[in-house]
PDB file of N, CA, C and O in Angstrom:
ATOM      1  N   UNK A   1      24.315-132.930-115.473  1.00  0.00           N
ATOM      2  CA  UNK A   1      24.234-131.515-115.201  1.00  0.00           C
ATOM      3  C   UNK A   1      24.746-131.259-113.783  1.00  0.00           C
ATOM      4  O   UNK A   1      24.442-131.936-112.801  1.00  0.00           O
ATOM      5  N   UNK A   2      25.503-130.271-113.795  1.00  0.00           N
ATOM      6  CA  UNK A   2      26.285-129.817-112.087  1.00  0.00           C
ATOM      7  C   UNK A   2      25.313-129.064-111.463  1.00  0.00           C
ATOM      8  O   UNK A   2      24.714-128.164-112.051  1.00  0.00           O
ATOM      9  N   UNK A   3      25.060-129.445-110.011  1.00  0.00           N
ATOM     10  CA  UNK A   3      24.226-128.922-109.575  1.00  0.00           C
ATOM     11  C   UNK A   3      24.534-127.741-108.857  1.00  0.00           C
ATOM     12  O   UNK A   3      25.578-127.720-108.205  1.00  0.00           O
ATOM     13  N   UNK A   4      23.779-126.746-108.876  1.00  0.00           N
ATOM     14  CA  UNK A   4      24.273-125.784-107.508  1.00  0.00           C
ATOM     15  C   UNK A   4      24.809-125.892-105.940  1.00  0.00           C
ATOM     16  O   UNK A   4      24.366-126.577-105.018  1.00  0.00           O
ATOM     17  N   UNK A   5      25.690-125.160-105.970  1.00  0.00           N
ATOM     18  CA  UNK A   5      26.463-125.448-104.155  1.00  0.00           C
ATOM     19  C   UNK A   5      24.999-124.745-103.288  1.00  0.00           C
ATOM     20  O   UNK A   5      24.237-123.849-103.653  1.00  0.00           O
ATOM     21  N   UNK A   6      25.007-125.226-102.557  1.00  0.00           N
ATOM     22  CA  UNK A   6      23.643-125.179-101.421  1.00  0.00           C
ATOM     23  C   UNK A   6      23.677-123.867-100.673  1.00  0.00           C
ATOM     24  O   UNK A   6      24.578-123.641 -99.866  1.00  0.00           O
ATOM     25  N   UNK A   7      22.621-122.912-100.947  1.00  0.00           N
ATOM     26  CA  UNK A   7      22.947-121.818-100.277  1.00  0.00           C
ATOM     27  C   UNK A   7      23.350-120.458-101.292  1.00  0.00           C
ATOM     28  O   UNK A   7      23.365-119.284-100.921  1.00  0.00           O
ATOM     29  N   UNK A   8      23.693-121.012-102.780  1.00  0.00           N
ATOM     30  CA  UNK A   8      24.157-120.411-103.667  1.00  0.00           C
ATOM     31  C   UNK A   8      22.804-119.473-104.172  1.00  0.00           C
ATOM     32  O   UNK A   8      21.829-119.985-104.723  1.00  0.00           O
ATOM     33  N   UNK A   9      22.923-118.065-103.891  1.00  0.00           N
ATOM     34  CA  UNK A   9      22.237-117.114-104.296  1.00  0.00           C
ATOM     35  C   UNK A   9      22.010-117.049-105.909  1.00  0.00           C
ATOM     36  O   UNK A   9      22.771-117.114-106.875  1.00  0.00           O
ATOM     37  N   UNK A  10      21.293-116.967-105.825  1.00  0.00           N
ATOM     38  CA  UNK A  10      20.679-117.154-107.637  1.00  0.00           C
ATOM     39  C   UNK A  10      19.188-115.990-108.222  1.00  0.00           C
ATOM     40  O   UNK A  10      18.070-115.852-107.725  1.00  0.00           O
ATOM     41  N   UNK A  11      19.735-115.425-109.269  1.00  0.00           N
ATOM     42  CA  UNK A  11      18.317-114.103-109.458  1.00  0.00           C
ATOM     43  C   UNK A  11      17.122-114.164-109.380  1.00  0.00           C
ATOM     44  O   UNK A  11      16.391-113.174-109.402  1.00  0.00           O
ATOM     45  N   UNK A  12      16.700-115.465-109.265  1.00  0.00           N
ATOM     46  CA  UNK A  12      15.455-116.267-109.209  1.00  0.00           C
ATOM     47  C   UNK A  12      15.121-116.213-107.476  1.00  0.00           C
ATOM     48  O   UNK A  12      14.160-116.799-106.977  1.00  0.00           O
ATOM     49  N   UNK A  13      15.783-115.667-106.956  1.00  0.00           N
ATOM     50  CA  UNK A  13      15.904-116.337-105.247  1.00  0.00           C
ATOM     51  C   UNK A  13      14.180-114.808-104.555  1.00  0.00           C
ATOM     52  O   UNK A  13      14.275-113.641-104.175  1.00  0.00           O
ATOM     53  N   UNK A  14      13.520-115.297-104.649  1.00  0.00           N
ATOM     54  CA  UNK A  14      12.272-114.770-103.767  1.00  0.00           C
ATOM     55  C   UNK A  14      12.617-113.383-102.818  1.00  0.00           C
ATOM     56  O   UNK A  14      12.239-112.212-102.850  1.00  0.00           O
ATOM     57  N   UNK A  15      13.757-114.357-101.761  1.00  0.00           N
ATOM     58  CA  UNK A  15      13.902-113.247-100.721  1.00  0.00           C
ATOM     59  C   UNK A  15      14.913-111.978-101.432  1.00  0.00           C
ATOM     60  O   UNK A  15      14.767-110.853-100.954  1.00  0.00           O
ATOM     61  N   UNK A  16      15.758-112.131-102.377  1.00  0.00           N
ATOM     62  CA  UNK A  16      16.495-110.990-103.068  1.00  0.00           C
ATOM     63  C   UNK A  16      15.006-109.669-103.717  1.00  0.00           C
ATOM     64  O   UNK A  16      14.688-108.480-103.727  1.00  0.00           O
ATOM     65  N   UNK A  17      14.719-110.587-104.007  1.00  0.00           N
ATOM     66  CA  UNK A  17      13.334-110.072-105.130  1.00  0.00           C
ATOM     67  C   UNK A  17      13.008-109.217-103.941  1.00  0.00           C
ATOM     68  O   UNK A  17      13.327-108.038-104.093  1.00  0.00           O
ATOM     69  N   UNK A  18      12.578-109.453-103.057  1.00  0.00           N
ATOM     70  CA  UNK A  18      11.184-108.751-102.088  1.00  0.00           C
ATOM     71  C   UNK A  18      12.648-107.877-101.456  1.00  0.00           C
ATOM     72  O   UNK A  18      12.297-106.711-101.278  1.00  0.00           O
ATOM     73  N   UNK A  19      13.753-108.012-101.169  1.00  0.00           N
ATOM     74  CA  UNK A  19      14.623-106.825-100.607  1.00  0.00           C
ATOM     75  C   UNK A  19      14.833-105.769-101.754  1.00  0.00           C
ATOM     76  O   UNK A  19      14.863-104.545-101.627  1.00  0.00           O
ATOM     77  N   UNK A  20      14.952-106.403-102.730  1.00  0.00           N
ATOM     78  CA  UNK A  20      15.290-104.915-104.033  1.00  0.00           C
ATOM     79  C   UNK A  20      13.912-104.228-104.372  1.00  0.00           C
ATOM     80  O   UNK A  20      13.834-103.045-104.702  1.00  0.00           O
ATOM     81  N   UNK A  21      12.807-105.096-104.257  1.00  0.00           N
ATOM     82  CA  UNK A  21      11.538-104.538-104.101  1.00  0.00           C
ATOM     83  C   UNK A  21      11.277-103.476-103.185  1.00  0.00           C
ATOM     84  O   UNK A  21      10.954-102.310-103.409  1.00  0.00           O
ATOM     85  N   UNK A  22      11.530-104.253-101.811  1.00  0.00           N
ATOM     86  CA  UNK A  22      11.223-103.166-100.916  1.00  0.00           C
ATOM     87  C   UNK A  22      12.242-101.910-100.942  1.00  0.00           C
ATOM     88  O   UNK A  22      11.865-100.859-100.422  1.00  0.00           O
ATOM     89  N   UNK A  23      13.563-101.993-101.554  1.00  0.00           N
ATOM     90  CA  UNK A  23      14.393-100.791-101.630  1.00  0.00           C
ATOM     91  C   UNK A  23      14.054 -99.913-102.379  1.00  0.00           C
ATOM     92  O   UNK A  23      14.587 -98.822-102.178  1.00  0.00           O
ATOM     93  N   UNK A  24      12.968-100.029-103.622  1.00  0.00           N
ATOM     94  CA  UNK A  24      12.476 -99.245-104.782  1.00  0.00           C
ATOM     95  C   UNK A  24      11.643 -98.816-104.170  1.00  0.00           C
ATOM     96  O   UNK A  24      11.787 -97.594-104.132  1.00  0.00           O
ATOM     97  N   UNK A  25      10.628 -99.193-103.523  1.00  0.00           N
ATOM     98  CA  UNK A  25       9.495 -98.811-102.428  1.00  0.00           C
ATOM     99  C   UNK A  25       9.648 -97.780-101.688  1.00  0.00           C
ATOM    100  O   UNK A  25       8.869 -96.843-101.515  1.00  0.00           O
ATOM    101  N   UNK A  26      10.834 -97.996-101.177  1.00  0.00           N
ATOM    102  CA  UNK A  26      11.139 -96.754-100.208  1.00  0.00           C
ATOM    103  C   UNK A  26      12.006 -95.875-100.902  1.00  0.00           C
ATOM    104  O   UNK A  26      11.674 -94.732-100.590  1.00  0.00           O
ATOM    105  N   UNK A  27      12.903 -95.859-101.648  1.00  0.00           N
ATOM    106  CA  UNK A  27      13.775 -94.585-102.506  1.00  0.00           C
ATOM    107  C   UNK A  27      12.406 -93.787-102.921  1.00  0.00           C
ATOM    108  O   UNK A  27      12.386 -92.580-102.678  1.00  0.00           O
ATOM    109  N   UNK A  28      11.221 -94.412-103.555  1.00  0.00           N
ATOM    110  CA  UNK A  28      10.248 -93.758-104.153  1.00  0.00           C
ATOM    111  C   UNK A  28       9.183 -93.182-103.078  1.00  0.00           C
ATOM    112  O   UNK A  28       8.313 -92.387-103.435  1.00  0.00           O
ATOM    113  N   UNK A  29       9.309 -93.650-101.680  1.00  0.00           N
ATOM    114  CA  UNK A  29       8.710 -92.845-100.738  1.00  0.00           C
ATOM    115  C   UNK A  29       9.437 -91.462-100.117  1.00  0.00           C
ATOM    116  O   UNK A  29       8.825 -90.436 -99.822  1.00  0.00           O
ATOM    117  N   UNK A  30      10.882 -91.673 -99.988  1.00  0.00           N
ATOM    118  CA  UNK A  30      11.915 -91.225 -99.372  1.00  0.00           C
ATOM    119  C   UNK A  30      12.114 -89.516-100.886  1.00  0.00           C
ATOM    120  O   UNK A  30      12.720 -88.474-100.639  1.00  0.00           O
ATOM    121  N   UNK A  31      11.435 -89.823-102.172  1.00  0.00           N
ATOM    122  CA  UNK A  31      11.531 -88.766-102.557  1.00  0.00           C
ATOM    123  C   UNK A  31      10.364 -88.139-102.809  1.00  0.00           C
ATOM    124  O   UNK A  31      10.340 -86.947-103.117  1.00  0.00           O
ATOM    125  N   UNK A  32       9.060 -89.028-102.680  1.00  0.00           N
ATOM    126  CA  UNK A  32       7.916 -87.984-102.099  1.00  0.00           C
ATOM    127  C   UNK A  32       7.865 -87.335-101.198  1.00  0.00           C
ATOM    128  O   UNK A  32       7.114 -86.363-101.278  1.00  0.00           O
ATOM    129  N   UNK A  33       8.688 -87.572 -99.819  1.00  0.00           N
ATOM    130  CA  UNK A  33       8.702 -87.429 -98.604  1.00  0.00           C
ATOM    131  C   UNK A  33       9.338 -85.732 -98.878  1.00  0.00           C
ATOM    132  O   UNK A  33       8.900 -84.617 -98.593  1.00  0.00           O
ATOM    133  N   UNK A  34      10.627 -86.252 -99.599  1.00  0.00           N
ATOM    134  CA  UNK A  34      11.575 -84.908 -99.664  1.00  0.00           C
ATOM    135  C   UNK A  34      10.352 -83.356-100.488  1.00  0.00           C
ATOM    136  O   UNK A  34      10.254 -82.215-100.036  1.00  0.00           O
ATOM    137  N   UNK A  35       9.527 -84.019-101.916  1.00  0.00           N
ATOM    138  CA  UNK A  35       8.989 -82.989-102.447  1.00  0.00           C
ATOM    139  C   UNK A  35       8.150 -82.289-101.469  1.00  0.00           C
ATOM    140  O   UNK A  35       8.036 -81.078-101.663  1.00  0.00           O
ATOM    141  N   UNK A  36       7.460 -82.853-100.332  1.00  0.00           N
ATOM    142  CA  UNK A  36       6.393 -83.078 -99.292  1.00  0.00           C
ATOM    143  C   UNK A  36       7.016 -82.110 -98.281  1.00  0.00           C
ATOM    144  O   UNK A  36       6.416 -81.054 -98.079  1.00  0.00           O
ATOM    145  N   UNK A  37       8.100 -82.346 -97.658  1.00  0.00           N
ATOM    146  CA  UNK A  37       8.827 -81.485 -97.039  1.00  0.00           C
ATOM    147  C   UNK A  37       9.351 -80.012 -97.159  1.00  0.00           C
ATOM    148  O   UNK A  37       9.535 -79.187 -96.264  1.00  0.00           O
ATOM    149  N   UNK A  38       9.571 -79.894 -98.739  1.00  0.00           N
ATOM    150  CA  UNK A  38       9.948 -78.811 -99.694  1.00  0.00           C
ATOM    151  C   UNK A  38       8.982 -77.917 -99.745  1.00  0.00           C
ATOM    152  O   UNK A  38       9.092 -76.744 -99.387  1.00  0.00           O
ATOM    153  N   UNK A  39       7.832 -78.532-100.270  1.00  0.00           N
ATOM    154  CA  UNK A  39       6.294 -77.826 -99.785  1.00  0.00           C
ATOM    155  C   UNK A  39       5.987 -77.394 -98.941  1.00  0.00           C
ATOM    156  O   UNK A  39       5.547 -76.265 -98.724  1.00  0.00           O
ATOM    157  N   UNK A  40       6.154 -78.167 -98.357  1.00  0.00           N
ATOM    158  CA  UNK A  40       5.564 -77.448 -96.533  1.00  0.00           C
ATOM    159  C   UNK A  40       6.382 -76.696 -96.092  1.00  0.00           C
ATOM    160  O   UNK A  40       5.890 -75.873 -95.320  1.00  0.00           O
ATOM    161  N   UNK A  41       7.906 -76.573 -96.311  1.00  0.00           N
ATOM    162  CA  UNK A  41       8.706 -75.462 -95.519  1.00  0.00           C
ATOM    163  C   UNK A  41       8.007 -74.152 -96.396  1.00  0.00           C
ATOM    164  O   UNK A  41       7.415 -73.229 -95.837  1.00  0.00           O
ATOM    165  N   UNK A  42       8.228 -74.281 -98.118  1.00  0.00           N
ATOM    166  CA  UNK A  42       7.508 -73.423 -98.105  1.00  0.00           C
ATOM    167  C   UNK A  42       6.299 -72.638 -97.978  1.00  0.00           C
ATOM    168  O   UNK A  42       6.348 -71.459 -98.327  1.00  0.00           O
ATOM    169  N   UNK A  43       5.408 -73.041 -97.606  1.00  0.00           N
ATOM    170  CA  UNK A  43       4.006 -72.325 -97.024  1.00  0.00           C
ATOM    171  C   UNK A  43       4.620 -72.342 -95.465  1.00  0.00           C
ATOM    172  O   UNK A  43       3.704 -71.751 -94.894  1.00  0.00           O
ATOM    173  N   UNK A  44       5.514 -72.624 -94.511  1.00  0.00           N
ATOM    174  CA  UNK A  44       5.895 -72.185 -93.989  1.00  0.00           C
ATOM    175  C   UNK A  44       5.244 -72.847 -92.720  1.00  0.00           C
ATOM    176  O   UNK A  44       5.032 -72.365 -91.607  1.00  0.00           O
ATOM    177  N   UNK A  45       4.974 -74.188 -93.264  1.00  0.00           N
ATOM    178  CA  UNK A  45       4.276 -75.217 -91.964  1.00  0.00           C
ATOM    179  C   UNK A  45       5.638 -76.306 -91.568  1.00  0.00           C
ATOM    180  O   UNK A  45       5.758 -77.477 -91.927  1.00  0.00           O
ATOM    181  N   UNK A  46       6.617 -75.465 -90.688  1.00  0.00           N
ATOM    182  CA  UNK A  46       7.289 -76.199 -90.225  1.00  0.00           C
ATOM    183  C   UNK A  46       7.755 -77.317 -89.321  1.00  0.00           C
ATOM    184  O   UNK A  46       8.885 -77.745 -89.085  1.00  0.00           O
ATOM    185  N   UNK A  47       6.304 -77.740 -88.791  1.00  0.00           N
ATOM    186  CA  UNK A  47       6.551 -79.105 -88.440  1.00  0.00           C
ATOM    187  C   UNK A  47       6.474 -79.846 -89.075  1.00  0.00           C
ATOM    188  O   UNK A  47       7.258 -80.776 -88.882  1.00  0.00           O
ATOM    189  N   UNK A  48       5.480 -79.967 -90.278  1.00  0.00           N
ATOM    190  CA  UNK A  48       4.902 -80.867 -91.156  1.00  0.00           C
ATOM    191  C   UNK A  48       6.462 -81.115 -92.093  1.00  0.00           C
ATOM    192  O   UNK A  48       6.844 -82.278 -92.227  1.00  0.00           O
ATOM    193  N   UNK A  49       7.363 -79.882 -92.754  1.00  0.00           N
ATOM    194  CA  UNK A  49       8.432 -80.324 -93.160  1.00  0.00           C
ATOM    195  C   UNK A  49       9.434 -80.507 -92.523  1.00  0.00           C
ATOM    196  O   UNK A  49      10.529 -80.465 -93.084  1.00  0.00           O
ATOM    197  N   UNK A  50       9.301 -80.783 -91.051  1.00  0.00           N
ATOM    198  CA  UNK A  50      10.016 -81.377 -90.488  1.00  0.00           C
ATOM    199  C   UNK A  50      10.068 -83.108 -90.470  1.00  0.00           C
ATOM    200  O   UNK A  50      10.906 -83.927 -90.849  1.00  0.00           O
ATOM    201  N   UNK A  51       8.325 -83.232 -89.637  1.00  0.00           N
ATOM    202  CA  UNK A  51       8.460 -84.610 -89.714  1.00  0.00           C
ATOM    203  C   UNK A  51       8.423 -84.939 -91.456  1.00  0.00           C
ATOM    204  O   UNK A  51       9.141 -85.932 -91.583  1.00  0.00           O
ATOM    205  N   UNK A  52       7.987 -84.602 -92.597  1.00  0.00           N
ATOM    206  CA  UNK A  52       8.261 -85.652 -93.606  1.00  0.00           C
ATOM    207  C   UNK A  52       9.852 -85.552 -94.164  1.00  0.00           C
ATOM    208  O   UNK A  52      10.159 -86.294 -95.097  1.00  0.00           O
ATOM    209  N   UNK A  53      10.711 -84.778 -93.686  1.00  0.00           N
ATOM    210  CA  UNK A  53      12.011 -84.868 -93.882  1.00  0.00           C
ATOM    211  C   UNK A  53      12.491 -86.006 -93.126  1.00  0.00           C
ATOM    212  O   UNK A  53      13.289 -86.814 -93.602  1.00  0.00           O
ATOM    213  N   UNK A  54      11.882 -86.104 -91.621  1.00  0.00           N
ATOM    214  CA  UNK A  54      12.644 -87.215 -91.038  1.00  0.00           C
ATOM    215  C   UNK A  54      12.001 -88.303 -92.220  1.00  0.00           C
ATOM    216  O   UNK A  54      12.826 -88.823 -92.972  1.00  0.00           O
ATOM    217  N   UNK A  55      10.605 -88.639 -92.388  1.00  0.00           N
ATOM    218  CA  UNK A  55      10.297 -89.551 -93.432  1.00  0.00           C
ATOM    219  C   UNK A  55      10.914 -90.153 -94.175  1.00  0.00           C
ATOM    220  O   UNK A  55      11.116 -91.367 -94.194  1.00  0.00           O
ATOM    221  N   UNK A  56      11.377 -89.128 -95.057  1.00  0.00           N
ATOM    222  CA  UNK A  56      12.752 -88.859 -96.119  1.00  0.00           C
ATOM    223  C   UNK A  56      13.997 -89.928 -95.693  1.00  0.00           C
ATOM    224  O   UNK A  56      14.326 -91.059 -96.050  1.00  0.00           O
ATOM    225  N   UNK A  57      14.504 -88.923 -94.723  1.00  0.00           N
ATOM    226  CA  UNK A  57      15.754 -89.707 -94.779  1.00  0.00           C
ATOM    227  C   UNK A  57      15.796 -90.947 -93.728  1.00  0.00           C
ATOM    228  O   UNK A  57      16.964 -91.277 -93.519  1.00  0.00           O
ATOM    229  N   UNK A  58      14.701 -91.850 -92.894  1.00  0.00           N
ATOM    230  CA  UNK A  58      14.761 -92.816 -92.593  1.00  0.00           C
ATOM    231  C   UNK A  58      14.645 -93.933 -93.938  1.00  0.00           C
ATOM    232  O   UNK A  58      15.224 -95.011 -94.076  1.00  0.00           O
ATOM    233  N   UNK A  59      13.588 -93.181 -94.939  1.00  0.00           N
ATOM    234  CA  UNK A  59      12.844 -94.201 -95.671  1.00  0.00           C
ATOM    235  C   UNK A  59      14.438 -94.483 -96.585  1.00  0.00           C
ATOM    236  O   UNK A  59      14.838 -95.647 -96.574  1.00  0.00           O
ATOM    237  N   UNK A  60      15.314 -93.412 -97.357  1.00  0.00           N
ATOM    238  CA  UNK A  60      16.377 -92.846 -97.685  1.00  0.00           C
ATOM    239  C   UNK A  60      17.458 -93.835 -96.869  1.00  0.00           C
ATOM    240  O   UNK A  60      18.304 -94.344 -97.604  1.00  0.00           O
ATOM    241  N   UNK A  61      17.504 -94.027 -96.065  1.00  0.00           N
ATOM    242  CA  UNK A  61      18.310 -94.770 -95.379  1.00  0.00           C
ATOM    243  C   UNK A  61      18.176 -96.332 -95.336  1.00  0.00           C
ATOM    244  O   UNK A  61      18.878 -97.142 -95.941  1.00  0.00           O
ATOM    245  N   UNK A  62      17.261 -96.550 -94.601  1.00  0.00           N
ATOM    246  CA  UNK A  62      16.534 -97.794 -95.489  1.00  0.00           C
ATOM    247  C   UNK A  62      16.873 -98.966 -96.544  1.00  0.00           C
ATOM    248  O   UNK A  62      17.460-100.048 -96.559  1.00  0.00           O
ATOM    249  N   UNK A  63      16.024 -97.959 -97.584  1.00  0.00           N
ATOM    250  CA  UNK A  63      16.736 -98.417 -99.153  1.00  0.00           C
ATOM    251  C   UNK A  63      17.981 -98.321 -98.908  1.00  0.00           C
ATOM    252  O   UNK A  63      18.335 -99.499 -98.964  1.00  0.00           O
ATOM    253  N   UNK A  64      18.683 -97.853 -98.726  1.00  0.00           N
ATOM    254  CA  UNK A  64      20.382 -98.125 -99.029  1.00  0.00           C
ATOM    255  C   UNK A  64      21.057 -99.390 -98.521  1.00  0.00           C
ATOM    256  O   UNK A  64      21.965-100.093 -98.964  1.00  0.00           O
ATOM    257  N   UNK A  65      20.054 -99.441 -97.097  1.00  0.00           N
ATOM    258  CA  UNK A  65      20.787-100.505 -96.598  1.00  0.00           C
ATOM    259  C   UNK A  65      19.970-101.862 -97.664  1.00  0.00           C
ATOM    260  O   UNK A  65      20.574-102.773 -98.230  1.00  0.00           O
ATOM    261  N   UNK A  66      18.630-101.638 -97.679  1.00  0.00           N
ATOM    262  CA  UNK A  66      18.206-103.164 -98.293  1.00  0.00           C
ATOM    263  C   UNK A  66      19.068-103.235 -99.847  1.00  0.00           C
ATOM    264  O   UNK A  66      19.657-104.239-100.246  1.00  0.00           O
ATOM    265  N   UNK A  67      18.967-101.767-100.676  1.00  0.00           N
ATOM    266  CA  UNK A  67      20.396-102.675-101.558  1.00  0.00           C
ATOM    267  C   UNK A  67      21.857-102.678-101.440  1.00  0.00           C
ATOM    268  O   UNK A  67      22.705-102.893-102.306  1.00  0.00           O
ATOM    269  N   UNK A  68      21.986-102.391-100.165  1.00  0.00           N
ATOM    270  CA  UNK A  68      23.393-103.530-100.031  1.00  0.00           C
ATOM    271  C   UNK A  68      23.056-104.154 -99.817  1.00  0.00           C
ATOM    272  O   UNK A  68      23.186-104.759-100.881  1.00  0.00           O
ATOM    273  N   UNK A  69      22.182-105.314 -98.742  1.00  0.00           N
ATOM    274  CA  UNK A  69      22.009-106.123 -98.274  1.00  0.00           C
ATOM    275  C   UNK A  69      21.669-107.022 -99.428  1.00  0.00           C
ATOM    276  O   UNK A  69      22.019-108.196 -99.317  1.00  0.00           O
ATOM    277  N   UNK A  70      20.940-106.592-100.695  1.00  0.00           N
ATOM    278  CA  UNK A  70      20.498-107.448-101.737  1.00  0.00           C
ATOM    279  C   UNK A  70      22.315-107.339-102.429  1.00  0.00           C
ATOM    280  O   UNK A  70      22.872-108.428-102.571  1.00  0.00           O
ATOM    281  N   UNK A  71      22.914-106.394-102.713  1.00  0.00           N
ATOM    282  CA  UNK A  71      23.721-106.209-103.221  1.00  0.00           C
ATOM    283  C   UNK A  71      24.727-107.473-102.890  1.00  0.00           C
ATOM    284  O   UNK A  71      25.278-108.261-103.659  1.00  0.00           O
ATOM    285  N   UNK A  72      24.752-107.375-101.558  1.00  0.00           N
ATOM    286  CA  UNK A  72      26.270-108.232-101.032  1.00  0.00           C
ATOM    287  C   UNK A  72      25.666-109.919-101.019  1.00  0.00           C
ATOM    288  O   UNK A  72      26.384-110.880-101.292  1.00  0.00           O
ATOM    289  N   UNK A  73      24.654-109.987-100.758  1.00  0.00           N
ATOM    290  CA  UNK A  73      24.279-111.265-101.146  1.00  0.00           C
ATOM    291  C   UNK A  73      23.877-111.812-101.977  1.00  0.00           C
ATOM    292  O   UNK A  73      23.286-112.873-101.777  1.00  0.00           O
ATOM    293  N   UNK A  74      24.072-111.201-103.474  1.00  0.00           N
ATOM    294  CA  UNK A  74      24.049-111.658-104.600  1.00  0.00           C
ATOM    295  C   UNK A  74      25.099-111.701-105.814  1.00  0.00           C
ATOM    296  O   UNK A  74      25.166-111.900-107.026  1.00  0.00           O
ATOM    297  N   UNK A  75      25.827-111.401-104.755  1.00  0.00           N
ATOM    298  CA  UNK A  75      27.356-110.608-105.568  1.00  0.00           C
ATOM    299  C   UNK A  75      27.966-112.561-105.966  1.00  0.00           C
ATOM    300  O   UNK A  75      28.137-113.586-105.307  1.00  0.00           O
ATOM    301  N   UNK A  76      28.031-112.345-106.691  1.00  0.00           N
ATOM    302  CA  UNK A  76      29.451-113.912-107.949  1.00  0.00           C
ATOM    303  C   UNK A  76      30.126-114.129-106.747  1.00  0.00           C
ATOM    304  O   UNK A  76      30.390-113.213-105.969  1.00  0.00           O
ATOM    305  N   UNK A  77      30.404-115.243-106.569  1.00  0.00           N
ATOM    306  CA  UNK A  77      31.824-115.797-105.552  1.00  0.00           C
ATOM    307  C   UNK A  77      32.697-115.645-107.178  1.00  0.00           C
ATOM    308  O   UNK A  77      32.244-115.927-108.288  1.00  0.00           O
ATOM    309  N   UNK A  78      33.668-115.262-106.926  1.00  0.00           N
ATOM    310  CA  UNK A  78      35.011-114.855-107.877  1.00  0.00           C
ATOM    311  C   UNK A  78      36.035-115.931-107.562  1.00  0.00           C
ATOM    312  O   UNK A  78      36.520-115.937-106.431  1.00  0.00           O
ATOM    313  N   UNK A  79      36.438-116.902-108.509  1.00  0.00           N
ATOM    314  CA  UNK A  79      37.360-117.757-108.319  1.00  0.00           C
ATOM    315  C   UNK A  79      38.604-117.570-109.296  1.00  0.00           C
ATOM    316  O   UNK A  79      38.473-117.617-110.519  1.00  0.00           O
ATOM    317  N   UNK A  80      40.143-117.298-108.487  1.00  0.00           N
ATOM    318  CA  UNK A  80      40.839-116.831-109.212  1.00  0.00           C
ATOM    319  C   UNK A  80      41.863-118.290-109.875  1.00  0.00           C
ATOM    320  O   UNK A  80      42.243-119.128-109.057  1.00  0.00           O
ATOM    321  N   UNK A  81      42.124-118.410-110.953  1.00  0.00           N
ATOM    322  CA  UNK A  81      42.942-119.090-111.964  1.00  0.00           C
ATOM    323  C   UNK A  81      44.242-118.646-111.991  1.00  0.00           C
ATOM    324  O   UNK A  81      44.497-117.565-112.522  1.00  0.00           O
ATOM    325  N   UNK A  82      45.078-119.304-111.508  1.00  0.00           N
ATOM    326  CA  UNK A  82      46.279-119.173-111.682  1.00  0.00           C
ATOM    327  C   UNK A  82      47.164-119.980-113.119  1.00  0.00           C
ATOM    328  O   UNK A  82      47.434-121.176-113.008  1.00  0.00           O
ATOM    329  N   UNK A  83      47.496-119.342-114.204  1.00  0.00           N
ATOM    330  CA  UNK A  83      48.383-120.355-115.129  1.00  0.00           C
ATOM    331  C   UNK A  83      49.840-120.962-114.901  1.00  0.00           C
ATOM    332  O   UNK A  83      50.331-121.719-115.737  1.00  0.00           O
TER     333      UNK A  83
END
């Protein structure tokens, strides 16, 4: 049996798990944050939808980066065949 090249990212890999984890974590905070914000501008408590907007789009920001970061380090090495 061929073994894996060392270092070779695999779906099983822990630390992928806990970055796509934590990216679901926060998309799902980042849109309570937004309903939270929506609310409060309207009753017209505008600090409160201020700071949970920043909430929003740090948490919003965040996630994006942890799935690229899961994204690009789990991505196939692509080996091209020439005939």
């Amino acid at each position: 049996m061929a073994n894996m090249a060392e270092g070779t990212p695999t779906s099983d890999d822990p630390f992928h798990e806990t970055v796509a984890t934590t990216g679901l974590f926060l998309i799902i905070t980042a849109i309570i944050a937004v309903a939270f914000a929506i609310a409060s501008w309207g009753l017209s408590e505008g600090l409160i939808a201020l700071f949970a907007g920043a909430v929003a789009l740090v948490s919003f920001t965040a996630s994006i980066l942890c799935f690229t970061t899961q994204a690009g380090d789990s991505a196939p090495a692509t080996s091209e065949v020439s005939a």
